[in-house]
Structure formats: C-alpha cells, structure tokens
C-alpha positions, -999 to +999 in steps of 0.1 A: -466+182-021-442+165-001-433+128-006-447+120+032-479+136+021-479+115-012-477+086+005-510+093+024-529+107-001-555+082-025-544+060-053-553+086-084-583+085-109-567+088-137-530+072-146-511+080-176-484+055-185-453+054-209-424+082-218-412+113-202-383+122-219-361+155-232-365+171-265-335+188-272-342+214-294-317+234-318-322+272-317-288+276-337-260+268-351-243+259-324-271+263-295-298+237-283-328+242-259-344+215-229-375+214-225-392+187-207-421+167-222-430+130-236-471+127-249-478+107-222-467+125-195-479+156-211-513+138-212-509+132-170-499+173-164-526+184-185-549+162-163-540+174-131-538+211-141-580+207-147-581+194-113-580+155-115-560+136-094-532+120-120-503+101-120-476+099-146-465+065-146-432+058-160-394+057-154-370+086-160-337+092-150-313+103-121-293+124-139-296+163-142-324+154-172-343+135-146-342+157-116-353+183-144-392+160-152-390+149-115-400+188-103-423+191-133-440+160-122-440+173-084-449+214-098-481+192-116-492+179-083-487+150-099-486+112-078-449+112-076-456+070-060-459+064-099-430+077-114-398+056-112-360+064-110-334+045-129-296+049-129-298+050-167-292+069-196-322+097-201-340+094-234-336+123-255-359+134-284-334+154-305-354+177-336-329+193-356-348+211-376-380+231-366-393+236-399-408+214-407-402+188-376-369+169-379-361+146-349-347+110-339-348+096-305-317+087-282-325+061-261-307+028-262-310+009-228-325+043-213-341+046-182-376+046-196-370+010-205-368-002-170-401+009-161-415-020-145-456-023-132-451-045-108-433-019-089-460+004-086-481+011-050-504-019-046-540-017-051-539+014-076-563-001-100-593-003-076-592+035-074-584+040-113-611+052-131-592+058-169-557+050-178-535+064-206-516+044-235-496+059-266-466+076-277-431+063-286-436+043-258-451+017-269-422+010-298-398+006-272-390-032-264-393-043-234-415-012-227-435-018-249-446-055-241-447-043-206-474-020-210-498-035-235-499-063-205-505-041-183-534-029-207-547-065-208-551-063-172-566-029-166-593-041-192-602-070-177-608-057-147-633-032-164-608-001-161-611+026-186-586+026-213-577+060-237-551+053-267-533+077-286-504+066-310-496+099-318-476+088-349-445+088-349-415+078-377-406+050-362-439+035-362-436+014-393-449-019-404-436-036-372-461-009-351-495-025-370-497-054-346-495-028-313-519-004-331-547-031-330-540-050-299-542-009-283-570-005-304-588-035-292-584-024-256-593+009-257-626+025-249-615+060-264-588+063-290-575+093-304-559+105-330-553+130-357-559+128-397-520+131-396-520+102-377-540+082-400-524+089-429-487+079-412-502+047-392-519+031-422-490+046-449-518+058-471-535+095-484-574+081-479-578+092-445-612+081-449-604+048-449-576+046-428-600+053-404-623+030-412-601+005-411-590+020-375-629+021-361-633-019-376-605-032-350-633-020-323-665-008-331-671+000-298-644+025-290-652+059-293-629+077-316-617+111-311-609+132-345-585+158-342-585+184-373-563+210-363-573+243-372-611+229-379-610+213-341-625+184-335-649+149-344-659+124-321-673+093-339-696+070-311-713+045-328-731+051-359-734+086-345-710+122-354-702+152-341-675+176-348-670+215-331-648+238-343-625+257-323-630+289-307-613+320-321-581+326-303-546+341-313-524+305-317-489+310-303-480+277-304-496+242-308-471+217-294-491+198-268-526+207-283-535+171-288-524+159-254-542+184-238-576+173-260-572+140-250-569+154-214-599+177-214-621+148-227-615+123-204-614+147-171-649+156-187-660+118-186-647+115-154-666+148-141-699+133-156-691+099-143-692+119-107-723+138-111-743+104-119-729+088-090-738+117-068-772+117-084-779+079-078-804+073-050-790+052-023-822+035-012-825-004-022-862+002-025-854+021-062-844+000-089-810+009-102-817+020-140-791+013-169-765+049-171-768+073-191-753+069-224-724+100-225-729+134-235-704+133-260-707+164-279-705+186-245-677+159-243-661+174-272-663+211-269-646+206-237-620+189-249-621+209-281-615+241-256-588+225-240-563+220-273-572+256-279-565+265-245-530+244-244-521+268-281-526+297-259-489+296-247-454+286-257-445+255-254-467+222-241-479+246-210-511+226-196-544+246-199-561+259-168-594+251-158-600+287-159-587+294-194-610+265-208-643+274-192-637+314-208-631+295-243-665+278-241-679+308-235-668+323-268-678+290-288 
C-alpha cells in the first residue's frame, strides 16, 4: 500500500507498541545471518496477516537495518503512519550461540529510544480497540517510561490493553516494578511457564503465577506450555487445549503469534455482537456477553501452531489456522 493511500485509510483496531529490531544470528564461524523481528512487532505482523487492521508502533532506523523492517512493515500491510524513522544507530539482538539461546542486545542511544507518542497521527485512540505492551522494550529508558504512560492513558480511556513480558535476561530485579504497573493495566497478559520462572527468579511456577494473577485479578491470563499448548485462566474459571498434531519446523515466533490469534479472536467476537445489537431505542440494551474464552483459546492455540509451521517468525495465515482447528 502506498504511503498516499495510508494516509487515507482508518486509524487501525489494533496497535502494537515497542521494538523492532535485528537479530543477528551466527550460522558459523565466521558468518552471521539478518533477520528482521522484535516481539512486538512480530505481535503487529501476525495481526495483520489474520486480517486485522494493525499498526506497529515504534521507531527504527534509516540505515540499511531500517529500510530492511520498513518493507516488512509495508509487505504486512501494516499502518506505516505508526512507525517512526530516526537517524540513529539500529538495535541489534546479537545470539551467538543457537543452542541453547545465547544473545545480548546492542542498542545504546538506538533509534528505538527516540520513539516518541506524541508524534503519532492524532485521534488514533478513538478507533483502537486493543493495544500491545512487552518485550525488551519496556527495559529500555526513556522507552520504557514512554510507553507505560502511554499505557496509563489508553486505560483510562477504556482501551484494551494485552501484556507480554516475554522474559528476557535483562529483566532483573529493577524489571519488578514495570511487570506490575503492566500487569495492573492490562486486561490480558501473557506469558509462558518460562517466563514465570525468569520474572519472579524462582522454580514454583505455581506460585509465580499466583503472585502474577494477584497484581490484577481481573486480567485474563494466557498460559503458554509449549508442546502441551495452552491455559487461559479468567476468573476463578480454567481452560487449557492442547495443540494440534503438526510436524514443528521451527518455533521462534509461536508465542507472538498466540498472543495475536487471541486477541484478533476478541476483536472478531467484539464485531459479531455489535452487528447482532438491535438498533431500536425501544429494546433495552442488555449487559455483553461474557467472552467465549475457550473458543478464544484454540484459536489462539492454532495460531502458535500455525506460526511453528515455517522457518523463522513467518506470521500464520488465516487459512493455515482455520485447517488446524479442524484437526483439533
């Protein structure tokens, strides 16, 4: 889509905000491999490849790194009004070792840290449905400040907040105070039992949990259990689906795409409601439906599977997912 059509087309429904970066990736002694990627903006592709509109919103860039995430962005469909440039250094996610995972981050006074909200197109929010929070973004100073504000904001104007930490090494003690502000914000969170047991430096994932579901009892919290798929905990209420069987070729990007394929499946039941509501003033409105969450999670269950389908963090397909739910 061409920037003059971008700048026509509506605000998005659903906004993912924080780091799109390069992993550079060593295949050799002497040999690395690019590939573009960052969770949250992996979260915004995967989005838009099941058909909502999305924005990755973020800064990146004007080097060949950035010219690299700004056609990925623009190959997504993605609302290009949303993504800032910045004559910066790019951040770099370099894993030396593949097995297991070996990485730091290279990113002193990059470009993702001049991301700035107040720069995006005015009157986004009225049109955002659900935006998206996590990732090494948010232990990035002054990113990080930057976007819990603009999570304070979003909430109070009764937007729709998801939150995924997606641990990291570097989230360490000084993390704990962003992991409960987020988690106070947030209507969904996700995470992993990986996750729990780095966030909260302890084995008992059963209680790190716990601990996670007592900074808001009112979020729902997504459960991700890798080769046993999926929990979502609502409430005093459970549900967990396993995956469906598929040959695994690769699961980076499995959890952004779960994440995805549950909230594009809030937002599609948001729609049908609406479109179900009587427009007469004569019939009382009635309180919505409480969500459907366990068709909630086999979509999003079928989405991870979906993104292990491929190499590398390749967005599922709409089509791809709906087959999957047909085998489970």
């Amino acid at each position: 889509m061409s920037e003059t059509t971008q700048s026509v087309r509506p605000f998005p429904q659903f906004i993912s905000a924080g780091e799109a970066l390069t992993d550079l990736i060593r295949v050799g002694a002497d040999q690395w491999l690019s590939k573009t990627g960052g969770s949250t903006w992996n979260v915004a592709r995967a989005a838009a490849s099941l058909g909502v509109s999305s924005a990755f919103a973020g800064a990146i860039s004007q080097d060949w790194f950035g010219d690299e995430l700004y056609a990925a962005s623009q190959a997504a469909d993605l609302d290009l009004r949303f993504l800032q440039r910045s004559a910066r250094s790019p951040l770099l996610a370099v894993v030396y070792e593949t097995t297991p995972p070996q990485y730091n981050f290279i990113g002193d006074n990059s470009a993702d840290l001049s991301f700035d909200p107040a720069a995006l197109p005015g009157g986004w929010q009225q049109t955002a449905s659900w935006v998206h929070f996590g990732g090494i973004s948010l232990t990035r100073s002054p990113l990080a400040e930057r976007l819990i504000e603009l999570a304070e904001d979003l909430h109070g104007r009764g937007v729709k907040i998801s939150y995924d930490p997606n641990f990291r090494n570097v989230m360490d003690q000084r993390y704990d105070s962003v992991l409960k502000k987020m988690a106070q914000l947030a209507d969904v969170i996700k995470v992993s039992d990986e996750d729990l047991a780095g966030l909260f430096r302890t084995d008992d994932t059963e209680a790190a949990l716990a601990t996670l579901r007592g900074f808001n009892p009112d979020a729902t919290v997504l459960l991700t259990l890798g080769s046993q798929g999926a929990a979502i905990h609502a409430g005093d209420q459970y549900w967990q689906v396993a995956p469906p069987p598929i040959t695994v070729v690769d699961t980076v990007g499995a959890g952004d795409a779960g994440i995805a394929g549950l909230i594009f499946s809030l937002i599609q039941e948001t729609a049908a409601a609406a479109m179900s509501t009587p427009t007469s003033t004569s019939v009382p409105s009635s309180q919505p439906a409480a969500p459907d969450w366990l068709q909630h999670l086999r979509f999003s269950v079928a989405c991870g599977s979906a993104a292990c389908l491929n190499a590398g963090a390749k967005p599922p397909q709409l089509a791809q997912v709906r087959a999957l739910l047909e085998k489970n």
